[in-house]
Every structure is written in structure tokens, then in C-alpha cells.
C-alpha positions as CSV (number, residue, x, y, z in Angstrom):
1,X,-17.2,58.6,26.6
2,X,-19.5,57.5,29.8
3,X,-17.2,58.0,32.8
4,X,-18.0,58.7,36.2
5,X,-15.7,59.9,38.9
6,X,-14.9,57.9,41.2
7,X,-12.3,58.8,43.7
8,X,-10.2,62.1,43.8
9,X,-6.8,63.0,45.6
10,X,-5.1,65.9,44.8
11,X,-5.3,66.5,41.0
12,X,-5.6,62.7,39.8
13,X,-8.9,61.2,39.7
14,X,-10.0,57.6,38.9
15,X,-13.2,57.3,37.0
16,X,-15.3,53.9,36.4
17,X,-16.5,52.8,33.2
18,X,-19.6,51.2,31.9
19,X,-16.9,48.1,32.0
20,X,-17.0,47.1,35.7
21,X,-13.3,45.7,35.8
22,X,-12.0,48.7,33.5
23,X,-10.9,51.9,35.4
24,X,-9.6,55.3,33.8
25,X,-7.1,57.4,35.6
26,X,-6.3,61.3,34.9
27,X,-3.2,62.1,36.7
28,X,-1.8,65.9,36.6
29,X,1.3,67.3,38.0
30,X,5.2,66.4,38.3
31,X,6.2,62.8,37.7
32,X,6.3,63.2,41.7
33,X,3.2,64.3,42.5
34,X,1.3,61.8,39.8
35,X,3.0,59.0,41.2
36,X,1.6,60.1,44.9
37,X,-2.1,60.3,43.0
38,X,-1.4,57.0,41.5
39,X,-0.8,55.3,44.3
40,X,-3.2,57.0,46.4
41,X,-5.6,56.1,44.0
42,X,-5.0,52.4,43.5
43,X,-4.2,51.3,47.0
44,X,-6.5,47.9,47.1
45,X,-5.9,47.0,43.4
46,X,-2.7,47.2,44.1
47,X,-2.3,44.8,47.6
48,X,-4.1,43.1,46.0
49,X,-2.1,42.7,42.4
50,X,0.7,42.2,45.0
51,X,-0.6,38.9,47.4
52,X,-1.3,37.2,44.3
53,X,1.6,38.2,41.6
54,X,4.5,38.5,43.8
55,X,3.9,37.2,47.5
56,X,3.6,33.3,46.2
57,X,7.3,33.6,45.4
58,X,8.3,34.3,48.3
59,X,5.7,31.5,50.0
60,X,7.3,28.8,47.4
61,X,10.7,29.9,48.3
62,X,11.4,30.8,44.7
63,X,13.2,34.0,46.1
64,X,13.4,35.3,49.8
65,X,11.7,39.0,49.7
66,X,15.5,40.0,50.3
67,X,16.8,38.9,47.5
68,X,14.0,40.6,44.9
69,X,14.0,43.4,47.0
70,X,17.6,43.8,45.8
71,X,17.5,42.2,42.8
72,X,14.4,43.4,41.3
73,X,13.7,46.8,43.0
74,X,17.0,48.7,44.3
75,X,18.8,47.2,41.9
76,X,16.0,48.2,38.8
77,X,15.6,52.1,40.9
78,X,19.5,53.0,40.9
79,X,19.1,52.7,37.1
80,X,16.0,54.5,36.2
81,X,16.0,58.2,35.0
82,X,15.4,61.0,37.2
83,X,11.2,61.1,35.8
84,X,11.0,57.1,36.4
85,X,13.4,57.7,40.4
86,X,10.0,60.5,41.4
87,X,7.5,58.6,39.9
88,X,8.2,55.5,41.8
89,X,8.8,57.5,44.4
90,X,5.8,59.3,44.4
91,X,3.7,56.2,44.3
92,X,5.6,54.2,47.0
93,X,4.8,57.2,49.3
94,X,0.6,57.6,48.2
95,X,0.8,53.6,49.3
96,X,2.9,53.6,52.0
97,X,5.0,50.9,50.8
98,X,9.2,50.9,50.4
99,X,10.1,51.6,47.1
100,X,11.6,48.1,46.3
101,X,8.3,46.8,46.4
102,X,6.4,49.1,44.6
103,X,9.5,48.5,41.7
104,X,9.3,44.4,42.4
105,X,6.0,44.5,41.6
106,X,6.1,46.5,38.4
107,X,8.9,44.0,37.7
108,X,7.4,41.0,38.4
109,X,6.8,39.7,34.5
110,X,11.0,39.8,34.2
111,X,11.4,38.4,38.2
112,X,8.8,35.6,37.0
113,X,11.0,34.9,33.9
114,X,14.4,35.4,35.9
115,X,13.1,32.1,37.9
116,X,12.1,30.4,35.3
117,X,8.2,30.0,35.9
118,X,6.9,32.1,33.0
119,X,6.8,30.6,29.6
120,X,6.5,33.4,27.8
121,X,4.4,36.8,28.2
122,X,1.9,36.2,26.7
123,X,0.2,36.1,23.2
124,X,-0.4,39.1,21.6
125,X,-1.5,40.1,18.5
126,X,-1.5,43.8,16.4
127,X,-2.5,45.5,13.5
128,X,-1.6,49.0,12.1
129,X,-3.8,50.4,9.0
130,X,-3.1,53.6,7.5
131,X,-3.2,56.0,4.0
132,X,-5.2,53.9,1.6
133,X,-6.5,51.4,3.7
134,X,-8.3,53.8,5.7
135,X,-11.3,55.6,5.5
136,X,-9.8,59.1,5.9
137,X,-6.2,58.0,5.9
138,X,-5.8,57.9,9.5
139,X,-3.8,55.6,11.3
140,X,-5.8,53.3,13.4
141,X,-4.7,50.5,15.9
142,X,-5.7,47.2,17.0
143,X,-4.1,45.1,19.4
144,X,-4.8,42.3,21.6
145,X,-2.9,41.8,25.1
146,X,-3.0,37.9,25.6
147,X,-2.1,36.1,28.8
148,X,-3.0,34.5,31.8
149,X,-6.1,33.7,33.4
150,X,-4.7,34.7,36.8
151,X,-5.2,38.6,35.9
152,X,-8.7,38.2,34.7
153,X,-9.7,38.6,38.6
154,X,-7.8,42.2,38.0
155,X,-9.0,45.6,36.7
156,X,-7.6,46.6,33.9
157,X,-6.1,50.8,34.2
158,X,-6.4,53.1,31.6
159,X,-4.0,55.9,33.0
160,X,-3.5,59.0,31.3
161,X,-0.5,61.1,32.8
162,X,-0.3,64.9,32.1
163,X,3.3,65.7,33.2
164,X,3.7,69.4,33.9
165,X,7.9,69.1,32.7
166,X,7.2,69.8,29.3
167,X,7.3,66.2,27.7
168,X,4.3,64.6,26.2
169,X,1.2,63.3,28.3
170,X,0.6,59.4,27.5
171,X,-2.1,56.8,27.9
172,X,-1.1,53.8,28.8
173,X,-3.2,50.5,29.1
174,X,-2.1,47.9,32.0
175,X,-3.0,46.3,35.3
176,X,-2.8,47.3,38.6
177,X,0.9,48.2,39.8
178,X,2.4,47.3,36.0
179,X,3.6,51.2,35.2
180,X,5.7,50.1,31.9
181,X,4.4,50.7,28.8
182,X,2.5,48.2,27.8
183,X,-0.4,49.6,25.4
184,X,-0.3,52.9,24.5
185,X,0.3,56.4,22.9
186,X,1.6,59.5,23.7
187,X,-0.3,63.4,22.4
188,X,1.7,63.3,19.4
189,X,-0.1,60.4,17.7
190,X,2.9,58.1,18.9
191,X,2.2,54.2,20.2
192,X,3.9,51.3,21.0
193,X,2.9,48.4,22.5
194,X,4.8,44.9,23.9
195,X,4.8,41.2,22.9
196,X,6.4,38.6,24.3
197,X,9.3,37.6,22.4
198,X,11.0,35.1,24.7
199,X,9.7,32.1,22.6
200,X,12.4,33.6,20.0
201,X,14.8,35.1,22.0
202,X,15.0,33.1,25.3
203,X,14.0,33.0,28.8
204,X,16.5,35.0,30.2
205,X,16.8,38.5,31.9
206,X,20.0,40.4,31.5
207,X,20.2,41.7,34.8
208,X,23.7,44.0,34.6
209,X,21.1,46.2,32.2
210,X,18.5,48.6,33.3
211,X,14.6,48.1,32.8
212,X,13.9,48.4,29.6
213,X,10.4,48.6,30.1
214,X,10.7,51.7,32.1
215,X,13.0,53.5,29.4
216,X,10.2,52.9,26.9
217,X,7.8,55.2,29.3
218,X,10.8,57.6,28.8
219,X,11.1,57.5,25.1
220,X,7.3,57.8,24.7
221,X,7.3,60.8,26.8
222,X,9.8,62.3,24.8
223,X,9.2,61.3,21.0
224,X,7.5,63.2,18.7
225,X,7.2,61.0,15.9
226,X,8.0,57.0,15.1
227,X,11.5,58.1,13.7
228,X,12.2,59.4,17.1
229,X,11.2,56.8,19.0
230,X,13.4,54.4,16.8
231,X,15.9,56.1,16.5
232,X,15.7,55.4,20.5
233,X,15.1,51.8,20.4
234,X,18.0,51.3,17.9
235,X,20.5,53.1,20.3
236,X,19.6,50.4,23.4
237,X,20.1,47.5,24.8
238,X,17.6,45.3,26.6
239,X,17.3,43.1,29.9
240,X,14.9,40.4,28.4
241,X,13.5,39.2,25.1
242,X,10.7,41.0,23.6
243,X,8.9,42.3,20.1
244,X,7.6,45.9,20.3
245,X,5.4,47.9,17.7
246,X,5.7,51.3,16.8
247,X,3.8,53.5,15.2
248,X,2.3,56.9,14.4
249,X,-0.5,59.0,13.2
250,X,1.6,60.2,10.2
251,X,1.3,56.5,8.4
252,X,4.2,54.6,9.6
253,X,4.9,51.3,11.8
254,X,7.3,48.8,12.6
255,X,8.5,46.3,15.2
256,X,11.8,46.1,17.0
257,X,12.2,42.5,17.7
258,X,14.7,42.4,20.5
259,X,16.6,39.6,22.6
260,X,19.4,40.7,25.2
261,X,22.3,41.3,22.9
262,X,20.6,43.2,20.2
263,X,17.6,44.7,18.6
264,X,16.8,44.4,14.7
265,X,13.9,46.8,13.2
266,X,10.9,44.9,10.9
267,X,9.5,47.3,8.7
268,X,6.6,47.4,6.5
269,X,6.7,46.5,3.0
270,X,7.4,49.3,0.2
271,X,4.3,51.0,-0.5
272,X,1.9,48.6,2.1
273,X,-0.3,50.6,4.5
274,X,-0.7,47.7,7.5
275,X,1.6,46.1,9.4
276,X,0.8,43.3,11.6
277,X,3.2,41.7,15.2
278,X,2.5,38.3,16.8
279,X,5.1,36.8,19.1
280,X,7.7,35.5,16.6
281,X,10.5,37.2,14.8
282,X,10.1,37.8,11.0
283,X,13.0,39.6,10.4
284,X,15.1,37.5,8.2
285,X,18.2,39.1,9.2
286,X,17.8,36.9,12.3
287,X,19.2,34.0,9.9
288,X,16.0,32.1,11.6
289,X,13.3,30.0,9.6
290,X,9.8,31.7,10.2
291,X,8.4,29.3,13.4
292,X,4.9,28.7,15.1
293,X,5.2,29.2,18.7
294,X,2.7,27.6,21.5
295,X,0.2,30.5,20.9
296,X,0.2,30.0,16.9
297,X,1.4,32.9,16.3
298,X,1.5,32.4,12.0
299,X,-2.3,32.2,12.6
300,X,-3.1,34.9,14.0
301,X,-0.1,36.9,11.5
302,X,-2.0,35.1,8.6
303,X,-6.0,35.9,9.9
304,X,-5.0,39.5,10.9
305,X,-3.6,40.4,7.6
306,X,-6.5,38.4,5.3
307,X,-9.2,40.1,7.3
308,X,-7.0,43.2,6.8
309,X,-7.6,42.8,3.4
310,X,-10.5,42.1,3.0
311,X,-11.9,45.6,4.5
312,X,-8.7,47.4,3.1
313,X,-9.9,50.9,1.8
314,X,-12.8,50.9,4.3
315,X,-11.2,50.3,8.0
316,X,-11.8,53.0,10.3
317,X,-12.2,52.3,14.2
318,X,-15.6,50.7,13.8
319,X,-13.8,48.6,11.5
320,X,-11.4,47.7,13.4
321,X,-12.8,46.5,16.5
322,X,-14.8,44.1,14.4
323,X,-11.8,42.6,13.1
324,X,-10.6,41.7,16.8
325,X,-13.9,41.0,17.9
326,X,-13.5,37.7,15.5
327,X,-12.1,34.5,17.2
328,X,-9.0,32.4,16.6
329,X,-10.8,29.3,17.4
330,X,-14.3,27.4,17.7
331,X,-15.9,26.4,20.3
332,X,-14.4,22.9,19.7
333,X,-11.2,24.2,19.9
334,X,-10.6,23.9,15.4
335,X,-9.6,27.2,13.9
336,X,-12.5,29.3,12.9
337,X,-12.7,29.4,9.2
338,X,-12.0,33.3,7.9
339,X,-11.5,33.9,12.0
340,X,-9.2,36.4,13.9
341,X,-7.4,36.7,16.8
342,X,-8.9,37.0,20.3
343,X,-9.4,34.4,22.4
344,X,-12.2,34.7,25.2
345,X,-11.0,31.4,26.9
346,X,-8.1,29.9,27.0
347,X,-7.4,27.2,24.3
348,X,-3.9,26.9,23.9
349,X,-1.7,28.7,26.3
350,X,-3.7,31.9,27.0
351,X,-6.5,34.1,26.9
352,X,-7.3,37.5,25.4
353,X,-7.0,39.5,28.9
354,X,-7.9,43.1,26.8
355,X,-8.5,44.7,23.6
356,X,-7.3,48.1,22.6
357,X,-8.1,49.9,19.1
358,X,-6.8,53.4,18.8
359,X,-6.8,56.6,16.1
360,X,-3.8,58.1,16.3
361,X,-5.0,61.0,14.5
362,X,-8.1,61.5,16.8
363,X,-6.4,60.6,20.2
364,X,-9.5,58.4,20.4
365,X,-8.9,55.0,22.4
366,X,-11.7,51.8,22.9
367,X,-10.9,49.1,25.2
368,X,-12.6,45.9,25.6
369,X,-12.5,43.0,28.0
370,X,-13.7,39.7,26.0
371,X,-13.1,37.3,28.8
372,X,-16.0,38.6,30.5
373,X,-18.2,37.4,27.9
374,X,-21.2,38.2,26.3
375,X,-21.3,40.8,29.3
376,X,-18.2,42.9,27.7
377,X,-18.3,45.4,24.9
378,X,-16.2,48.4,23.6
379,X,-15.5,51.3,25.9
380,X,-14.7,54.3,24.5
381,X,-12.2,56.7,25.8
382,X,-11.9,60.3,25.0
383,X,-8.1,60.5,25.7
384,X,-7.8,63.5,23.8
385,X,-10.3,65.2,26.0
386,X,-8.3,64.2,29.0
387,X,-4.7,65.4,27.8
388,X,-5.2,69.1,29.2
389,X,-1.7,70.1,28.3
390,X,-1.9,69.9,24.5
């Protein structure tokens, strides 16, 4: 791991990376005072995150600052737990800022969707390899976070927080001022990450429910194993369309494919050891025929688990990031024959913005930036070193 410290306040500290848009945070303390570091810490990435993701809206007079001050921060706050209410907290007072904006601009994937300018999320693509598949039968993670080209002019975080309550330290993997989980795992071997399900479920946010992109930071810091955290996602209900994957160091995943009236579990097949999630429902349950979406999603399901495959017995991280370092497309814009997933550019709807793979039996984490070109390569993270309350 090559980081270098960067900026300090209190105990948090933000280190750079041989990545020049990739940052890693260590944050240690209450949910309180982590919040204060973070926001301390993140001040310009953040304004800036904020001019260019949120203040437009206002500008266009999509919705006054009144109105998703209300509607997308108090009224998102009053329903957070007690560990979301500090942490917010904390990091609306380390910027300076009222806590509605600090919330709006967590929230401002749902307020985008809410007024109807956001397609979709995004295009994202994951695998999960485990048991035989593996080299030493370690569960190992790849996943692309697909979207606009708007964010490729902001760092990417990797923020580690070390809570001092007693619940689990995470990793999560996101940009400036998005404090959901996104891409990430918690010291029990435990990750999740989010796809946009809204080409299947609809573009709508259910906004009489609370954020559940913030309770998913809660049941991460307090699930010890995938059962846990299903058994969580099973008992909730959502505020906007979405497809999550689970999984765990102990050999398991699956996806909750949710819209705002229910959630239905995918799992993986009877004796299988991979599991692959794009951004279409494949539960049959649904009563749905199996459908493309913009981002050809049954491509990248299809070229995820042929390469899958084709290594199967002999993936290990390595492996893995040379799986997602293979494109969907050509440079003529024709699928590349025995291709993968990522997109550098944008060709159809999105871009690959970043590139995690993960062993959840290491704690060991790579990231990678492909839209920055030949320029970009893996950047490992030691996020086991940097849980200190193991």
C-alpha cells in the first residue's frame, strides 16, 4: 500500500494515493467526532461536489433551495438513526454548513430522480467468486461503479471509519459528500454494494419512507455475516428503486432487487460459487421477462460470467482485476469479442467512473480509475491495516 499523509485533524487523516484523483480517509472516534474529521477533511471537495451536483437545480428552478432543504435534508435527518443524526451532524459542523445541505447533498442521486432528470444511476456491473473457483477458497470481489461523465472531474474517497461504539469499522468507496454505502465492506468480511435498479423498478422516490441508503451504512455496521445483513434487507422497505449485492468472506452472495413496495432476494444457484448483478431484475418471481436496459446490462451479465468461467478454479485478486480491466466495447463502439465490462468512455449511456476488487478474507481492497486512461492503474489498499479496532 503507498499512501502518504496528507492532511490531519483530530484523529482522521486523509492520505493521497499514487492515483492523483483517489483519496483514502482513516477516521477514528464516535460517529460524532468522525463526521467532524470528515468534513474537516473534505471541505473543497465537498463545495465543490456541491456547485456542480446540487446548486444547478436551484439555478434551473427545478427546486427552490427551500423546498430540498425540507424535502431532501430535514425531512431525510428526522428519520435517520441516532449513529446516521451525529454523523451528519458532525460533518455539517467540521464544514460549517446547516445540516440540510450537508444531507441534500448526500441525497442528491434520489432529489435528481425525484425531479425527473436522472435516467437511471448508473451502470454497474459485479462479480462474487468463492470456494472452488478460487485459488484458496476466498471470496473475492469485483465491481464496476458506472455513471456519469460529470463526476470524472471528482476524487473518488476511500473512507475507512473506525467507530469507537462497538459496531464494526467499514470501508466504503464514493465521491465527495455521498456518505451512503455505495462500495464496500465492513471487518467481518461483509460487502454490499448498489446498482441502479430504476430501469426495472421506476423513476420514482417514495418520499413518506426514510433513506434507505443511509440504513444500509447501519446494517453494515452492525452485521456480522450475509445472513444478517439479509435478514435486514428483507425486513425493509425502500424510498427508490435499486439492486444491491451482498456478500461475505464465508462463500455466500446475493442481490436484493428492490422497487418502493417490496424487495425480492436473487440467490445463487445450488452448488455455484459466483454470482454476478447488472442493472436488471432476474428474479423470476417478478413475473417479468429477462430485458436489456440502455446500458446492456445481459452483456455485461453474459461476459462477466463467461470470463468467470473461463479462469474458474484459478481467480484470486490478480485475477480478478484482469477480468474488469477487459472492455465491453471496441474502439468502434462493436462489442469486443470475449470482452468484459468496463467502459473507459462513454459509449452508450455511461462511463466506468471506478473499479473496486476486494478479498473478503484478507480485508484487502484495489481501486482503479479507467477513465483516466492509460495513466490509471490498480491501487491497493491495506484496509485491514487501517481497521485499528479489530
Amino acid at each position: 500500500m503507498n499512501i502518504t499523509t496528507k492532511d490531519t485533524f483530530q484523529n482522521g487523516t486523509m492520505f493521497t494515493t499514487e492515483q492523483e484523483m483517489l483519496y483514502v480517509l482513516q477516521l477514528n472516534g464516535s460517529w460524532y467526532e468522525m463526521g467532524l474529521q470528515y468534513g474537516n477533511l473534505t471541505k473543497d471537495h465537498m463545495q465543490a461536489m456541491y456547485d456542480v451536483i446540487v446548486q444547478p437545480e436551484f439555478d434551473k428552478g427545478l427546486i427552490s433551495q427551500a423546498e430540498a432543504f425540507e424535502l431532501f435534508g430535514a425531512r431525510v435527518f428526522a428519520a435517520l438513526s441516532l449513529r446516521r443524526k451525529k454523523y451528519f451532524q458532525g460533518v455539517a459542523d467540521g464544514l460549517g454548513w446547516p445540516v440540510e445541505k450537508v444531507i441534500v447533498l448526500d441525497q442528491s442521486g434520489p432529489m435528481a430522480i425525484y425531479l425527473g432528470k436522472l435516467h437511471s444511476f448508473s451502470g454497474c456491473s459485479s462479480l462474487a467468486s468463492w470456494g472452488e473457483s478460487t485459488i484458496e477458497g476466498h471470496s473475492v470481489i469485483g465491481r464496476n461503479m458506472d455513471w456519469s461523465e460529470i463526476f470524472l472531474d471528482f476524487p473518488i474517497y476511500a473512507t475507512v471509519y473506525n467507530p469507537t461504539d462497538g459496531s464494526n469499522a467499514l470501508v466504503n468507496v464514493s465521491w465527495p459528500g455521498w456518505q451512503w454505502m455505495v462500495t464496500g465492506f465492513n471487518d467481518k468480511g461483509v460487502y454490499t454494494d448498489l446498482h441502479d435498479g430504476t430501469s426495472m423498478g421506476g423513476n420514482i422516490v417514495s418520499v413518506e419512507k426514510p433513506s434507505f441508503l443511509n440504513s444500509v451504512v447501519d446494517y453494515m455496521a452492525e452485521s456480522d455475516s450475509i445472513d444478517a445483513l439479509s435478514a435486514r434487507f428483507q425486513a425493509s422497505r425502500t424510498d427508490i428503486a435499486a439492486i444491491w449485492m451482498l456478500a461475505d468472506k464465508s462463500g455466500k452472495a446475493c442481490a436484493f432487487e428492490n422497487t418502493i413496495q417490496e424487495n425480492r432476494q436473487r440467490v445463487s444457484d445450488k452448488g455455484s460459487s459466483s454470482f454476478a448483478t447488472v442493472n436488471t431484475f432476474l428474479n423470476p418471481d417478478w413475473g417479468l421477462g429477462i430485458r436489456e436496459t440502455q446500458s446492456y446490462s445481459l452483456k455485461r451479465l453474459e461476459n462477466l460470467n463467461a470470463r468467470h468461467d473461463e479462469l474458474s478454479g484459478h481467480i484470486d485478486a490478480s485475477a480478478m482485476r484482469n477480468i474488469f480491466d477487459l472492455p465491453l466495447y471496441n474502439a468502434d463502439g462493436s462489442f469486443k469479442e470475449n470482452g468484459g465490462v468496463t467502459k473507459p468512455t462513454n459509449q452508450d449511456v455511461d462511463l466506468t467512473n471506478y473499479q473496486v476488487v476486494a478479498d473478503l478474507n484478507e480485508l484487502q481492497m484495489w481501486v482503479k480509475l479507467p477513465a483516466l486512461g492509460d495513466d490509471s492503474n490498480w491501487a491497493h489498499i491495506d484496509v485491514n491495516a487501517l481497521f485499528t479496532n479489530k
